[in-house]
C-alpha positions in Angstrom: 8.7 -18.8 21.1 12.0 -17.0 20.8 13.8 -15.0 24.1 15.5 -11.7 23.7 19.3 -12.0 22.8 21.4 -9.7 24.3 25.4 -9.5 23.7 28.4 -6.8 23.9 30.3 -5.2 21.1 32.0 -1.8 20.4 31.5 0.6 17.4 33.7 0.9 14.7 32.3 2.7 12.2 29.4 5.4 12.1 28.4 7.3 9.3 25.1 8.3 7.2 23.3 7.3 4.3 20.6 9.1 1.9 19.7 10.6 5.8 20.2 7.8 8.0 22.7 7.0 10.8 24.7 3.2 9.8 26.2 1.8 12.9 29.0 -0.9 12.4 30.3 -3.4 15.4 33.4 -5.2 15.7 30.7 -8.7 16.3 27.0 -9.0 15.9 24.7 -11.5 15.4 21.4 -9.8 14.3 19.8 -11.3 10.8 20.3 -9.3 8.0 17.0 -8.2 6.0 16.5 -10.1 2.8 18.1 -13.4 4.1 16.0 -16.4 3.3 13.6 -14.0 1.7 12.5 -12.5 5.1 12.9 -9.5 7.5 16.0 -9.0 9.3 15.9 -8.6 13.4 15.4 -5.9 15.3 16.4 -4.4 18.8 18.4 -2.2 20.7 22.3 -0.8 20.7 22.2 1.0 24.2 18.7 1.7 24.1 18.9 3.3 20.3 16.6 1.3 18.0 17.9 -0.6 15.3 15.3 0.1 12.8 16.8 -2.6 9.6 20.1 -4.3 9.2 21.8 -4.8 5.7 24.7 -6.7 4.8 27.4 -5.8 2.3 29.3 -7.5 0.4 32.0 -8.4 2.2 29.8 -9.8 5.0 29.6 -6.4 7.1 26.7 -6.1 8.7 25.4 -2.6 8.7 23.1 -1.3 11.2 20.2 1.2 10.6 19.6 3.2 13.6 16.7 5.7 14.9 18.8 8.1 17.1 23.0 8.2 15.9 23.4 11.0 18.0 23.5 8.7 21.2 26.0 6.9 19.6 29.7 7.1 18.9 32.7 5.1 16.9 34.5 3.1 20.0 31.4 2.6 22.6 30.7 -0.5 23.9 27.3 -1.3 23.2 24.9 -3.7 24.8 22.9 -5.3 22.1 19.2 -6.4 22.3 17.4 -8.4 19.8 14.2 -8.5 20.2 12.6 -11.9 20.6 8.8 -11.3 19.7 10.2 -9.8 16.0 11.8 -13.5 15.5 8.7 -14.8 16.8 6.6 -13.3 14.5 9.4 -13.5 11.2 8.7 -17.3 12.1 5.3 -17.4 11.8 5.0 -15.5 8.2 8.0 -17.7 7.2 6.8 -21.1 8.6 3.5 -19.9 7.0 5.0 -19.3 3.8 6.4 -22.8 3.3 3.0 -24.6 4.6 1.0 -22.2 1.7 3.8 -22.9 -0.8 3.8 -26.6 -0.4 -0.4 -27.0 -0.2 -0.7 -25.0 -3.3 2.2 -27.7 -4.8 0.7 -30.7 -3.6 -3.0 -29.7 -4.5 -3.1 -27.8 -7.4 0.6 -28.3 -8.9 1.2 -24.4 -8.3 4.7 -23.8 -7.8 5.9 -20.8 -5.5 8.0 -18.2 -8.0 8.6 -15.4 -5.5 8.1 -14.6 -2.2 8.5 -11.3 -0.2 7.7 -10.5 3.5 7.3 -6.7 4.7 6.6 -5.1 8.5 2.8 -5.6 7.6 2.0 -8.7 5.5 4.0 -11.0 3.4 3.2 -11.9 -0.3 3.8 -14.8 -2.4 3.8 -15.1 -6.4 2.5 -18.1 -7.5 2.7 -19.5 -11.4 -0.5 -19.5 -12.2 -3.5 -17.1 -12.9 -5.9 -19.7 -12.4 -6.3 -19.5 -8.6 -9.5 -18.2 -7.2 -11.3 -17.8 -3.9 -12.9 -21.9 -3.7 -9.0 -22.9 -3.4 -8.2 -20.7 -1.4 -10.7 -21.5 0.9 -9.7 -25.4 0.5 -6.3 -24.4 1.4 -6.9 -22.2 4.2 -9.0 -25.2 5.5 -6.1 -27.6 5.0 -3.6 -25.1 6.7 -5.6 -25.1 9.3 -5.7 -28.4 10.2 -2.0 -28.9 9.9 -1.7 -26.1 12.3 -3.9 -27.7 15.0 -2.0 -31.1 14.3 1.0 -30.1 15.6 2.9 -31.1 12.9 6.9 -31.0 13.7 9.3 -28.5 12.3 12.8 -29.9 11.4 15.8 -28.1 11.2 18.4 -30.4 9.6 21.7 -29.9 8.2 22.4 -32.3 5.0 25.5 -32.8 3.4 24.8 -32.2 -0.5 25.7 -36.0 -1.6 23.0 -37.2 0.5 20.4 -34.2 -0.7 18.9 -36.5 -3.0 17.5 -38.7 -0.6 14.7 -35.9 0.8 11.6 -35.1 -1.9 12.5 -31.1 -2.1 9.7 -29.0 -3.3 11.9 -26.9 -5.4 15.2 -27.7 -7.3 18.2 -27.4 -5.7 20.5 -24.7 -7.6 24.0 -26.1 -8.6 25.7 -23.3 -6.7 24.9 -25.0 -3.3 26.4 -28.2 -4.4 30.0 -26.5 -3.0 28.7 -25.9 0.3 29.7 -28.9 3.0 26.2 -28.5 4.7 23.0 -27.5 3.3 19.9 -26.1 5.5 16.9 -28.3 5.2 13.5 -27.4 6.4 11.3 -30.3 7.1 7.5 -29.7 7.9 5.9 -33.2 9.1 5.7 -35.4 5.3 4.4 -31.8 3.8 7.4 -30.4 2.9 11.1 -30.3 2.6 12.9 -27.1 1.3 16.4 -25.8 1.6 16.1 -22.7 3.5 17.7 -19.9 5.7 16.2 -18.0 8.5 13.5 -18.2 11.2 11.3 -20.7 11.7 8.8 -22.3 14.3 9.0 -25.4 16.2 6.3 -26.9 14.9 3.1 -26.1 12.8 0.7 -25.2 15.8 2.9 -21.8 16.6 1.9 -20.2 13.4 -1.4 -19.9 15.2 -3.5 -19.2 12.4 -3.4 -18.2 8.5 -5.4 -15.8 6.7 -4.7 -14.9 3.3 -7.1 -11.2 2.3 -5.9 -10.3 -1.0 -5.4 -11.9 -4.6 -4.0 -10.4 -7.7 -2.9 -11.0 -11.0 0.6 -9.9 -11.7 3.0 -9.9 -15.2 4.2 -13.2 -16.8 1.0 -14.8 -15.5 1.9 -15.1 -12.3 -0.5 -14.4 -8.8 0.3 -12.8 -6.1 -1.8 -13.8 -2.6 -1.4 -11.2 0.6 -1.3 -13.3 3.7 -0.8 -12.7 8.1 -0.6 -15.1 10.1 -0.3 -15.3 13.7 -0.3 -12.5 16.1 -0.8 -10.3 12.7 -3.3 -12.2 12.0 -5.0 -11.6 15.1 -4.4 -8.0 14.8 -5.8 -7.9 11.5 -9.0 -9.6 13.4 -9.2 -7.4 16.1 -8.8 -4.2 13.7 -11.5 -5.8 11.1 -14.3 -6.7 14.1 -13.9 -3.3 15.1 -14.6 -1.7 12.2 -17.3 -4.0 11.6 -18.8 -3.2 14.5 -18.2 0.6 14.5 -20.2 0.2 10.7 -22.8 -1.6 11.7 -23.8 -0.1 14.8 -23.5 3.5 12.5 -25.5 1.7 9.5 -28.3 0.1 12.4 -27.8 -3.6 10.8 -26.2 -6.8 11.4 -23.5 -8.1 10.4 -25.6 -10.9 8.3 -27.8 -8.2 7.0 -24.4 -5.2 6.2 -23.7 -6.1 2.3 -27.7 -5.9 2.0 -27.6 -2.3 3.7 -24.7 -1.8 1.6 -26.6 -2.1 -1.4 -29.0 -0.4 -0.9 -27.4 2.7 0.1 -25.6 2.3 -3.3 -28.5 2.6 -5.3 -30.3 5.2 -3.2 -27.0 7.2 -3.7 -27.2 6.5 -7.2 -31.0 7.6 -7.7 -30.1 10.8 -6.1 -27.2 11.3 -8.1 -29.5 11.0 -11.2 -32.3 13.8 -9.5 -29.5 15.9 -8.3 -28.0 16.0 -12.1 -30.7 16.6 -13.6 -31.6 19.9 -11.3 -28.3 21.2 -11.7 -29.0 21.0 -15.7 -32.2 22.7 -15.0 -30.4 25.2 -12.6 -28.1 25.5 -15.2 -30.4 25.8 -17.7 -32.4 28.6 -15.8 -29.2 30.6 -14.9 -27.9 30.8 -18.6 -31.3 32.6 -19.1 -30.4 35.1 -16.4 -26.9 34.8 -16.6 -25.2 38.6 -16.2 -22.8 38.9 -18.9 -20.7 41.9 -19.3 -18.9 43.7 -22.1 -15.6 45.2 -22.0 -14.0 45.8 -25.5 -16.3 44.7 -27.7 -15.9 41.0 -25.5 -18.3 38.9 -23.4 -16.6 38.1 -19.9 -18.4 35.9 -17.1 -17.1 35.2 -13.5 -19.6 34.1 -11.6 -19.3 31.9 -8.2 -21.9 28.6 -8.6 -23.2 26.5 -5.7 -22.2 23.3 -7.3 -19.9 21.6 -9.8 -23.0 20.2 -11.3 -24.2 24.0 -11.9 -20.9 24.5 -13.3 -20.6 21.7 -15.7 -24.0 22.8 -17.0 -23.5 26.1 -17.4 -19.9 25.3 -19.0 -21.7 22.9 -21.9 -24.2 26.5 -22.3 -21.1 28.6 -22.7 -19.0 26.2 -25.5 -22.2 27.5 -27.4 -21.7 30.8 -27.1 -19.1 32.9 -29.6 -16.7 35.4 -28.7 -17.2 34.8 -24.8 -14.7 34.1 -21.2 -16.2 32.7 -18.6 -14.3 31.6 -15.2 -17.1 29.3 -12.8 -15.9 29.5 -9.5 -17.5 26.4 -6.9 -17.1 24.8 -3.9 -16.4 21.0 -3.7 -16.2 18.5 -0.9 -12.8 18.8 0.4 -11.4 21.9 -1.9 -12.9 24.4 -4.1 -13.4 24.0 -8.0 -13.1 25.8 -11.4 -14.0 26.0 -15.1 -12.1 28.4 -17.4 -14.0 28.8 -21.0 -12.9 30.6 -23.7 -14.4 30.2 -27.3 -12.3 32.9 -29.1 -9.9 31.5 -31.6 -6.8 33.8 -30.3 -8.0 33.7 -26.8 -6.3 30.0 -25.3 -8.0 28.9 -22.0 -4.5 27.0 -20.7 -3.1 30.9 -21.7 -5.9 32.3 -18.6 -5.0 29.8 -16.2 -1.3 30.3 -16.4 -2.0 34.0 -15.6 -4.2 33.3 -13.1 -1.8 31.2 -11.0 0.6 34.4 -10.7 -2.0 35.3 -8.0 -4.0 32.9 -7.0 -3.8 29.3 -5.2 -5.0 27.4 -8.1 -4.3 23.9 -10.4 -5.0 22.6 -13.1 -5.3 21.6 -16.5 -7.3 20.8 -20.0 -7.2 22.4 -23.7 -7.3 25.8 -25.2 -11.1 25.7 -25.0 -11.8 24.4 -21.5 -9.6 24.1 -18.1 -10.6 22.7 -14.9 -9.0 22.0 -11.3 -9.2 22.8 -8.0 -8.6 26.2 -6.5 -7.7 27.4 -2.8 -9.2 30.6 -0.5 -12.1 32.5 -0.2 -14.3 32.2 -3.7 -15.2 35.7 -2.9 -12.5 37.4 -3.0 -11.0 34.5 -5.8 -13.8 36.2 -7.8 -12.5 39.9 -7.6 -8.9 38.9 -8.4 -10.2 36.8 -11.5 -12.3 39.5 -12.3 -9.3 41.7 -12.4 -7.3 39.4 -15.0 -10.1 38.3 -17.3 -11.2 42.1 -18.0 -7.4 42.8 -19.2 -8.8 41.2 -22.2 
C-alpha cells in the first residue's frame, strides 16, 4: 500500500542519549513517534537503522539510530523509509478509528485514549461495561465494513466550514487557529480530525482481531487489538501452538479445553496424595530425625527430597523448644530452604544474614521462620551450614 521513500540529506548534529546514538539532518521527512497517537517511521540513513524518531520542541526531528559509529556530523546520507512500517501504522490506525466509531455508534462508548506499540495497539474506552458478546458483535460489524470496501477520505477543511461534517469527537478550541484542519472520513461511519497514516479504503486493514480486555482506573477499559499482517502473524503463531499442543496432548482442537480440564483436576488429586505423603514422610522422619547437641542446644541440618518434606518437618520443629534447624531441598528450577529457630535470643533473619557471607542464598521471613531459594551443591551447602549453625 505504501512504497519506500528514499531522499538525500547531510548530518548536522550527532550525539548520545541515556546510551543511544541521535542523528540530526539538515531535511527529513520521516514521522515522528507519538504523532496522531501512532508509531513514527522507520528505515535506513546509509544502511544504519533508524530504530524511533522523536521530535523536539522546536520541530527538530531527532533520529534514533542502531549503529552511530557508521555515521558522522557532515555526511550525506541516503535516507530510506520503509514502506511496509507505514503500511502496517495504517492498518492499526485505520483500525483504530473503525473500533472507535462502532463502539460510538453501537453502544455510545466513547474512545478516551489510544496507544499503538511495535506489537499491538490498545484503546481505552469509557466504560467498564463491555464484555465479550459486544465484542464479538463488533468484530462482526468490522468485518463487514472491511470486505465492503468502504472508502477512506483524506480531506483538508477550513475550520468555519468544520461544522458541517458529524465529528465523532469534539473539536478542541486550539485548532480553531489553524487555516486547514485534517479530516478523516471512513464511508458514513466516521469523521475525525486526525494526523498520520492511514489506508485507502477499509478492505486494506485486512482483518481485525481484538485478544485482550481489561479494566483500568477511572472506569475506563482497555481492549488489545492487531489487525492486518499482525493479525495474520498472531494467527499463524496461535495455529502453531495449537497444533504443537494438541498433537503433544493426543486431542482435537474441539476436544483441547476438555483435555485441559481434566489434566487440571488429575494434577490437582495428585497434589492432594502427594501432600498428604510428604506429611506422613514428615511425620515419620521427625520420629527419626538425628538431632545433635552442641552447648547445651539442639541443631538440625538435614538435606530433604522435597519442599513438601520440608514444610512438614518445619510445622514439627515450631513445636519443639530450644532448637535450629536449616532444611535444605531441591525445587523445580533452583534449590530451596527453611531456617527455624525457636529460641527467644536466637533470630532466624539473624542466621540467614550469616549464612549469605558464604553461601549463594535468598531470602526472607520473621525471627522464627526464613525461607528462599538457595544456589550449588546441597551437599556441600550442608557442610558450610553445618559449619555456621554449630557457632551457636
Amino acid at each position: 500500500m505504501y512504497e519506500d521513500i528514499s531522499f538525500e540529506s547531510e548530518i548536522i548534529n550527532k550525539y548520545e542519549r541515556k546510551g543511544e546514538c541521535i542523528v540530526e539532518m539538515t531535511y527529513s521527512v520521516f514521522y515522528p513517534d507519538g504523532a496522531g497517537g501512532q508509531l513514527g517511521d522507520r528505515g535506513t540513513l546509509n544502511g544504519t537503522e533508524v530504530i524511533a524518531v522523536k521530535q523536539d520542541k522546536t520541530g527538530i526531528l531527532q533520529h534514533t539510530v542502531s549503529n552511530g559509529d557508521r555515521l558522522s556530523v557532515g555526511d550525506k546520507v541516503i535516507c530510506r523509509i520503509n514502506g511496509e512500517n507505514r503500511t502496517d501504522i495504517a492498518q492499526q490506525h485505520t483500525a483504530q478509528h473503525l473500533i472507535s466509531a462502532n463502539f460510538d455508534n453501537d453502544f455510545g462508548i466513547h474512545t478516551v485514549g489510544f496507544h499503538m506499540s511495535e506489537t499491538h495497539t490498545t484503546i481505552d474506552l469509557d466504560s467498564q461495561e463491555i464484555n465479550e458478546e459486544m465484542i464479538e458483535k463488533m468484530e462482526k460489524k468490522a468485518f463487514s465494513q472491511i470486505t465492503s470496501l468502504l472508502p477512506v477520505d483524506i480531506l483538508e477543511v477550513s475550520p468555519k466550514d468544520i461544522h458541517k461534517y458529524p465529528l465523532r469527537k469534539e473539536l478542541n478550541d486550539k485548532l480553531l487557529g489553524l487555516d486547514k484542519l485534517r479530516l478523516v472520513k471512513i464511508g458514513e461511519i466516521d469523521y475525525s480530525l486526525c494526523k498520520g497514516f492511514h489506508c485507502d479504503n477499509t478492505g486494506n486493514i485486512g482483518v481485525i482481531k481484538i485478544f485482550k480486555i481489561e479494566k483500568v482506573k477511572s472506569g475506563f477499559t482497555r481492549i488489545y487489538y492487531v489487525a492486518g499482517y499482525r493479525a495474520m502473524r498472531d494467527y499463524q503463531m496461535s495455529h502453531k501452538i495449537l497444533k504443537e499442543t494438541t498433537d503433544f496432548l493426543s486431542t482435537s482442537k474441539d476436544e483441547l479445553n476438555l483435555r485441559l480440564q481434566n489434566l487440571v483436576n488429575e494434577n490437582k488429586t495428585v497434589s492432594k496424595m502427594s501432600k498428604k505423603l510428604s506429611e506422613s514422610l514428615a511425620q515419620e522422619m521427625y520420629q527419626n530425625l538425628s538431632v545433635r547437641m552442641m552447648n547445651g542446644k539442639k541443631r538440625i541440618v538435614k538435606v530433604l527430597p522435597s519442599e513438601e518434606s520440608a514444610k512438614g518437618l518445619s510445622k514439627e520443629i515450631m513445636k519443639e523448644p530450644d532448637t535450629i534447624a536449616v532444611f535444605l531441598f531441591e525445587k523445580s528450577k533452583t534449590n530451596g530452604f527453611n531456617i527455624i529457630s525457636t529460641y527467644d535470643n536466637i533470630d532466624a533473619k539473624e542466621i540467614l544474614e550469616r549464612l549469605k557471607d558464604n553461601i549463594n542464598i535468598k531470602g526472607g521471613g520473621n525471627s522464627k521462620m526464613t525461607l528462599g531459594t538457595v544456589h550449588g551443591s546441597l551437599d556441600k551447602i550442608k557442610e558450610e551450614v553445618e559449619a555456621i549453625v554449630n557457632k551457636y
